[in-house]
C-alpha positions in Angstrom: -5.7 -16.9 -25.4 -4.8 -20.0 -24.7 -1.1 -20.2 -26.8 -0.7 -16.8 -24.8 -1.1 -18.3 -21.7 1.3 -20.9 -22.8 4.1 -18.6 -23.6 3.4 -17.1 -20.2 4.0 -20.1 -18.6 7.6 -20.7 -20.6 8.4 -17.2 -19.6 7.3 -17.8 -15.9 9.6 -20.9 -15.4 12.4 -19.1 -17.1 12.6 -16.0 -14.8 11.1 -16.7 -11.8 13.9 -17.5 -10.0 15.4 -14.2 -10.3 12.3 -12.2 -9.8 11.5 -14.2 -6.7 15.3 -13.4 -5.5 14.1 -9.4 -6.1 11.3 -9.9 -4.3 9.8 -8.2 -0.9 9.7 -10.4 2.4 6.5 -9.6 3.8 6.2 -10.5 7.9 4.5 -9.3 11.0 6.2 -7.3 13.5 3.8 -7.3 16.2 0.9 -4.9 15.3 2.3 -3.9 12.5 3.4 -5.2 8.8 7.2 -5.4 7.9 8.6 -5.1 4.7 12.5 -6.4 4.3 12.0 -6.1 8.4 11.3 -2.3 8.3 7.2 -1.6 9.7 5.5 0.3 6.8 1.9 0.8 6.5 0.9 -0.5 3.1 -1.6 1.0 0.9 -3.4 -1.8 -1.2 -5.7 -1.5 -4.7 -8.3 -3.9 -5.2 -7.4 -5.6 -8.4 -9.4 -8.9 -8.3 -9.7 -10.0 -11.9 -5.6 -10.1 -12.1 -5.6 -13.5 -13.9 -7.8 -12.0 -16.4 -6.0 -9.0 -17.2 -5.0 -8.2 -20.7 -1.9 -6.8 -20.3 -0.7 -7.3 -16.1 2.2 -5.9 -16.4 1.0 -2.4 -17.4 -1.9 -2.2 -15.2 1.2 -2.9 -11.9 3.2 -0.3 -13.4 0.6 1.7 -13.2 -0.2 1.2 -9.7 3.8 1.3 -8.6 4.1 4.4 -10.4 0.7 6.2 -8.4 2.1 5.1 -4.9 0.4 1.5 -4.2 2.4 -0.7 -2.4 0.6 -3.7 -3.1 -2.8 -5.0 -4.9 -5.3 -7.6 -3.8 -6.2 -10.4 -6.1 -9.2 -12.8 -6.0 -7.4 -16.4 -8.0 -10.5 -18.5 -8.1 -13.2 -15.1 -9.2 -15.9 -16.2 -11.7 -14.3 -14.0 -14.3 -11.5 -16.9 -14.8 -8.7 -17.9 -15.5 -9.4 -20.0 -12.5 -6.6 -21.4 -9.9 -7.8 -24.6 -9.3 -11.4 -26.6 -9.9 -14.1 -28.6 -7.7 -12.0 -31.5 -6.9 -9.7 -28.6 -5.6 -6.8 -29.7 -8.2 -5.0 -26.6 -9.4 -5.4 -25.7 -13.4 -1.7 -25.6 -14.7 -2.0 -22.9 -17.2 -4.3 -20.8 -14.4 -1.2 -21.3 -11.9 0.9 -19.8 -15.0 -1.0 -16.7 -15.3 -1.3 -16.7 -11.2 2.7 -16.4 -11.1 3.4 -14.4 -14.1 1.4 -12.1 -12.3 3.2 -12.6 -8.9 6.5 -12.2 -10.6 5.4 -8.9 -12.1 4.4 -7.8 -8.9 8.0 -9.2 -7.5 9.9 -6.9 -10.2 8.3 -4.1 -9.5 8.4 -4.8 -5.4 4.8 -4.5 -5.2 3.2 -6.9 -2.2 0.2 -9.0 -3.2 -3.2 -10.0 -1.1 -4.1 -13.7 -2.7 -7.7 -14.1 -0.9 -9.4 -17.0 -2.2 -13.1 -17.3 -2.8 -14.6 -20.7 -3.0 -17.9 -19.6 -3.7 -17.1 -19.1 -7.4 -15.7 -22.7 -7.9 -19.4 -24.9 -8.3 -18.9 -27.8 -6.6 -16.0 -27.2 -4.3 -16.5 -28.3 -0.4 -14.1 -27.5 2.1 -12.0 -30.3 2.1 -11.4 -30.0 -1.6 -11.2 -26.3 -0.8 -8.6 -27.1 1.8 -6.7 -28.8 -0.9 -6.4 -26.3 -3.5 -5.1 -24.2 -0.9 -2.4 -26.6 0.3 -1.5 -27.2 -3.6 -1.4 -23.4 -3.9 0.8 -22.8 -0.9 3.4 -25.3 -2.2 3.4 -23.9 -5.4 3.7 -20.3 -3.9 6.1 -20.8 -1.4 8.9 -19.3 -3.0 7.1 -15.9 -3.4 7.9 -14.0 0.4 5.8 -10.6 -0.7 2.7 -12.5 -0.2 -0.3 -12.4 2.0 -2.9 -15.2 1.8 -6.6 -14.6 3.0 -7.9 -17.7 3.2 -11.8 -16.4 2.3 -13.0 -13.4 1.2 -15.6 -12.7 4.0 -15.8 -15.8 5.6 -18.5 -15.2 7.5 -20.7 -14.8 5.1 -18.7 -16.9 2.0 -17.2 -20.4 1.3 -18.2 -23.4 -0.1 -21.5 -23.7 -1.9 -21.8 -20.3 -0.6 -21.8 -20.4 3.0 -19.9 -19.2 5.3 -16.5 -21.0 6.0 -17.1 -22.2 9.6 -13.4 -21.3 12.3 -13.0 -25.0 12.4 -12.3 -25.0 8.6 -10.1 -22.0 9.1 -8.2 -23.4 11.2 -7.6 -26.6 9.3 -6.8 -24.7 6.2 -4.5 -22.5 8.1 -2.4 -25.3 9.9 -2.3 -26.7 6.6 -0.8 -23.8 4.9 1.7 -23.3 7.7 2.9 -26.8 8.1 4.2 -26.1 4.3 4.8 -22.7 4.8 5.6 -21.2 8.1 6.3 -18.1 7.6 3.5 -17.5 5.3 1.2 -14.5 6.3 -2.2 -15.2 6.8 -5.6 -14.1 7.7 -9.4 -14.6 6.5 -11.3 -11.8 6.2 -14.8 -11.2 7.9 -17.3 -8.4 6.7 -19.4 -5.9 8.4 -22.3 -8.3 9.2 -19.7 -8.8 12.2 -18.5 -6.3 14.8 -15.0 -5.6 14.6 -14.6 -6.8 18.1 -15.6 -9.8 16.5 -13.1 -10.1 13.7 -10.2 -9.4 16.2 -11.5 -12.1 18.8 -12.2 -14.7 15.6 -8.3 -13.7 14.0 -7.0 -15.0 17.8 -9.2 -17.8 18.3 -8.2 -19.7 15.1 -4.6 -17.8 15.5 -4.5 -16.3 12.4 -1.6 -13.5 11.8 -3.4 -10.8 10.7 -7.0 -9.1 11.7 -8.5 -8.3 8.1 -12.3 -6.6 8.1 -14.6 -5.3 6.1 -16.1 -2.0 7.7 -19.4 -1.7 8.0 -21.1 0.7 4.7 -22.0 3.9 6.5 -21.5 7.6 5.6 -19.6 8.4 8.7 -16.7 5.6 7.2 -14.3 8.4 7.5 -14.9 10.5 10.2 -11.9 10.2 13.0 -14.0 9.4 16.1 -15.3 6.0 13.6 -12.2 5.0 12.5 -10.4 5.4 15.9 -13.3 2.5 17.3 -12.5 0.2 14.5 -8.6 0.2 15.0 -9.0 -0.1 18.5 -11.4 -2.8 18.2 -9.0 -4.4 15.3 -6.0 -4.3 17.3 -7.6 -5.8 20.8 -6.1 -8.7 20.2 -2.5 -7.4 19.5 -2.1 -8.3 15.6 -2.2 -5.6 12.4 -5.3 -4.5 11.7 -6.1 -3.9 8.2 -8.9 -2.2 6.4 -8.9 -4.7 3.6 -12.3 -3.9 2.0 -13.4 -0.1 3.1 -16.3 1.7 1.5 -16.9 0.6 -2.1 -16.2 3.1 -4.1 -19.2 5.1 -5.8 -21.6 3.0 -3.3 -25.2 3.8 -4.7 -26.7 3.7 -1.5 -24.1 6.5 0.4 -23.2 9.9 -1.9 -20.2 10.3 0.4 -18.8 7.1 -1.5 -17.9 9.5 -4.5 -15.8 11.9 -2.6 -11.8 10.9 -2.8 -11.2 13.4 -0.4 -13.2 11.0 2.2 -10.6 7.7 1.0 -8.1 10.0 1.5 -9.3 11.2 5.1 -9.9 7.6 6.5 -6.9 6.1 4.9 -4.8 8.8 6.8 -7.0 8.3 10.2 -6.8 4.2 9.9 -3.1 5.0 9.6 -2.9 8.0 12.4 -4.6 5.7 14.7 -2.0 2.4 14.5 -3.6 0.3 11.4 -1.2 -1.5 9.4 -2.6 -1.4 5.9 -5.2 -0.5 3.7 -7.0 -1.0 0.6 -8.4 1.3 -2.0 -11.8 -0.9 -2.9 -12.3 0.6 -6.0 -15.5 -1.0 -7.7 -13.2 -1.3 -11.0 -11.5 -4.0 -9.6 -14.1 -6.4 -9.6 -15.1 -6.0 -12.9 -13.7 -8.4 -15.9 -10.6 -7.4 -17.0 -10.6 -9.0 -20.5 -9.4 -6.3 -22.8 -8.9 -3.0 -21.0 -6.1 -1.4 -18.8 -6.6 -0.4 -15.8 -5.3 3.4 -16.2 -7.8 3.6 -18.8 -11.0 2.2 -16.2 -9.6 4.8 -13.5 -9.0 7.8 -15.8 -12.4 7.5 -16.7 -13.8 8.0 -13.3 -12.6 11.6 -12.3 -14.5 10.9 -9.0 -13.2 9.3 -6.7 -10.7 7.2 -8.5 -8.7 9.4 -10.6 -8.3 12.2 -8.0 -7.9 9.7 -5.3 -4.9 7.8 -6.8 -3.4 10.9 -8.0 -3.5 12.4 -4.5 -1.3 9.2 -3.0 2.6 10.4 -3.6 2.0 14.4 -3.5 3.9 17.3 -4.6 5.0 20.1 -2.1 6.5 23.4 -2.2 8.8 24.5 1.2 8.3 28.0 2.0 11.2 29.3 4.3 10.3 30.7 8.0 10.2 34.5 6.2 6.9 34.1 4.4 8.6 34.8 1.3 11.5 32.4 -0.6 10.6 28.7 -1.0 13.6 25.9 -1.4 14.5 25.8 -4.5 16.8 22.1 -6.8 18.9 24.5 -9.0 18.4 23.2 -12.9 15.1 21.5 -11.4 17.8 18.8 -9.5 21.4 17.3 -10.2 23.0 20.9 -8.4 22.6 22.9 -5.5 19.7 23.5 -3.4 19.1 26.9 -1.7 16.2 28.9 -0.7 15.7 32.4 -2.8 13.2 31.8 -4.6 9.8 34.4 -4.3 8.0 33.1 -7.2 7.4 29.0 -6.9 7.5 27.1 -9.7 8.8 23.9 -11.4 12.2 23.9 -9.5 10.4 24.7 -6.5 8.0 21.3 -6.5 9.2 18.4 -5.1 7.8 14.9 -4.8 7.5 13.5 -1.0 7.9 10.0 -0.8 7.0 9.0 2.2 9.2 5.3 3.3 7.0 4.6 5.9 4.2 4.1 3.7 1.0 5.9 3.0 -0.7 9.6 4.4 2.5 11.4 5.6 2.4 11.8 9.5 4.5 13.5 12.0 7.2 11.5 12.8 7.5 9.5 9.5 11.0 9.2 7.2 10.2 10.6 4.0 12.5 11.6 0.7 12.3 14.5 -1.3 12.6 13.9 -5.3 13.4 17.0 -7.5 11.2 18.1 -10.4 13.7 16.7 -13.0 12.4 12.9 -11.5 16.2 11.9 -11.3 17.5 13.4 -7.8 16.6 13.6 -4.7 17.5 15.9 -2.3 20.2 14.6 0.3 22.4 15.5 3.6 25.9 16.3 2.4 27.3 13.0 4.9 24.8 12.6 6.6 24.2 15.9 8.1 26.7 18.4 9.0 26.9 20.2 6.1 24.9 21.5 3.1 21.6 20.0 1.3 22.2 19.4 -2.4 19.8 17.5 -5.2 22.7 15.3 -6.4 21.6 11.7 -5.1 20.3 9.3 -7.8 18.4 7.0 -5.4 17.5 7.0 -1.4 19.3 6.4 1.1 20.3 7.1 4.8 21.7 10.6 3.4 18.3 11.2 1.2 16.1 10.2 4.3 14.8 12.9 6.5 12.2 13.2 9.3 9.7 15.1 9.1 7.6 16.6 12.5 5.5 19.1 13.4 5.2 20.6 16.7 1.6 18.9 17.8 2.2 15.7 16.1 -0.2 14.0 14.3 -1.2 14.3 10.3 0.2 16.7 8.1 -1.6 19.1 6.0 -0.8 21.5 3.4 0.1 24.9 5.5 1.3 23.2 8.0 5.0 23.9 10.3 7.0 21.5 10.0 10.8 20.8 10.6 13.2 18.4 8.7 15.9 16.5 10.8 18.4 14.0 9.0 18.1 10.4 9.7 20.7 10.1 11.4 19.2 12.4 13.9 21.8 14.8 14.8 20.8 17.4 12.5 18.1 20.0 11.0 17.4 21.3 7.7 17.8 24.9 7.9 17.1 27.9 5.4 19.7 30.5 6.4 18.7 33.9 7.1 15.3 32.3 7.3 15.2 32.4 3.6 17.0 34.0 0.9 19.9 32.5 1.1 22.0 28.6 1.2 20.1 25.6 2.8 22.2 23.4 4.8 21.6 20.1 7.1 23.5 21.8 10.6 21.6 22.5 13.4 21.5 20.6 16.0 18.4 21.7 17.2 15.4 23.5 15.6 14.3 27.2 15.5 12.9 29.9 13.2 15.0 29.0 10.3 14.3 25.4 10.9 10.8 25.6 10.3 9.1 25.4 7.2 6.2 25.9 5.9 4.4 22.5 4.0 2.3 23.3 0.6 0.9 20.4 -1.0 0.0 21.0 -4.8 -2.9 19.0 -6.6 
């Protein structure tokens, strides 16, 4: 292990300069989170044994290729490697594995939560604690797709286990921004407070984002709930995120096995103005020595397998006639039309949706063909027909997506597809049976289509 962690560290100071440059810049626009300057609502996985993982790069492979846009890591956990010790002095070959990770993350343009946890350091106060973290943040600075939480749950954790009091916060985080000032930064506070509570404490000690753990009840999903706590969240104008929601498989509530209730208050937290999320998936805080995480989440079916497989879904478009669905000749690479009365493989598409998690009305979102390769794009810009011919997105490969009464979208819902640049709708001639193009400039019948989402 330890020659391993050695060759990690030769291999971090060889390339991270150029996965640094690749890097997203994470910053706050507002009440929301912006990556590269664009607002996106970010979907997080808790992954807090990172440093101990067997095989990193994998296990965020893994998570890019399911939807995540970011994990959240716990440096100093009791599982080890550790970041830094008691006399708050940071463990070289820990700091290695710490930005081997980070430059993983940075390949694959993931964003990473770094919330410390000086509880599981013996010894550590919080000057020393204030140290490691300045040490850290130097060492870090280069990384922009970062977001520090400077203690898990301070309310409740810190050092020698107690709660890290707002005049410590505050210290720490002038600290960190005097070396870093653009770092983004929060520290998290659990249910034992109110949300209106977290919110006030984020603007007291000026923190830049409001980071809570909701409260463990079986109504953690239900709209009405989840509209209080972003409201509460956002009182004091900054992103709210649901860092740590319901545990997953929480022996005390049965609704914490159903993925269909993540699903629901991930969608809600983001309906309602939220700025990011996290999948607390018990998985993550176990040790990480020796297994991959695909292999921990395949082997829970419920909630965690058909949770993350539910993040980037497939559709089908059926045209305005009830009949023919839209159609990537040779399953992408050729035309697209709509003719088709029998869906299959060439009639599935994956929606990505740009602005980040649950798609809602109003979002930009892409269209990729069955064949994985092409996605379906505006013929410049709009104006003319749709074909499956572009190899990556862009402005021509970006659509809006709406629906008449706003608000989430669900499979059988209406919807209409207008071009990014916002002069023009997708439209199934004939109302199906026929060409597609992108060349309406407003929407009707054969403008409308008909949303199926396959599991």
């Amino acid at each position: 292990m330890v020659a391993l962690v050695r060759c990690l560290a030769v291999l971090a100071l060889l390339t991270s300069t150029v996965h640094v440059a690749s890097a997203q810049v994470l910053t706050v626009q507002g009440d929301r989170l912006a990556v590269d300057g664009t607002p996106k609502f970010l979907v997080f996985v808790s992954y807090f044994g990172a440093l101990g993982a067997d095989n990193p790069a994998a296990d965020l492979q893994y998570f890019k290729s399911k939807g995540f846009d970011g994990i959240r890591i716990w440096p100093t956990v009791f599982t080890g490697p550790q970041l830094m010790r008691a006399d708050g002095s940071i463990v070289p070959d820990s700091l290695a594995r710490l930005k081997y990770v980070l430059d993983r993350a940075s390949d694959l343009r993931l964003v990473v939560d770094v919330s410390f946890t000086a509880e599981h350091i013996p010894g550590l106060d919080a000057a020393r604690f204030r140290d490691g973290i300045m040490a850290a943040t130097q060492e870090l600075k280069s990384y922009r797709n970062l977001l520090f939480d400077i203690q898990n749950e301070r309310n409740v954790y810190g050092p020698f286990r107690r709660p890290l009091a707002a005049e410590d916060v505050i210290r720490i985080r002038d600290g960190i921004k005097s070396i870093d000032p653009e770092r983004v930064v929060t520290a998290s506070n659990s249910s034992e407070r109110t949300a209106d509570f977290a919110s006030d404490f984020a603007a007291q000690t000026n923190l830049d984002v409001t980071a809570y753990h909701d409260p463990r009840t079986s109504q953690f999903a239900e709209p009405p709930w989840v509209k209080q706590l972003v409201d509460q969240l956002k009182a004091s104008g900054r992103p709210a995120y649901f860092q740590e929601p319901m545990p997953t498989r929480y022996v005390f509530f049965p609704a914490s096995y159903r993925s269909d209730l993540y699903l629901q208050q991930m969608a809600y937290a983001k309906l309602y103005g939220a700025a990011a999320w996290c999948f607390h998936t018990v998985l993550g805080v176990e040790d990480l020595h020796g297994v991959l995480f695909q292999n921990l989440i395949e082997g829970e079916v419920e909630p965690e397998l058909n949770f993350v497989n539910a993040l980037v879904p497939r559709v089908q478009l059926r045209t305005s006639n009830g009949v023919n669905f839209v159609t990537a000749e040779s399953g992408g690479g050729a035309d697209v039309r709509a003719d088709r009365n029998n869906p299959g493989l060439w009639e599935s598409f994956k929606m990505v949706v740009l602005s980040g998690g649950p798609v809602v009305s109003g979002d930009r979102v892409a269209f990729q063909s069955s064949d994985g390769a092409h996605y379906l794009s505006a013929v410049g810009g709009g104006g003319a027909t749709l074909r499956a011919v572009a190899t990556q997105i862009g402005p021509s490969e970006t659509f809006i997506i709406e629906k008449a009464d706003g608000g989430l979208i669900r499979s059988g819902d209406s919807i209409t597809l207008r071009a990014a640049s916002g002069a023009w709708y997708v439209t199934a001639e004939s109302g199906g049976g026929a060409g597609v193009n992108v060349n309406r400039p407003s929407p009707g019948a054969w403008e409308s289509f008909t949303v199926v989402f396959l599991r």
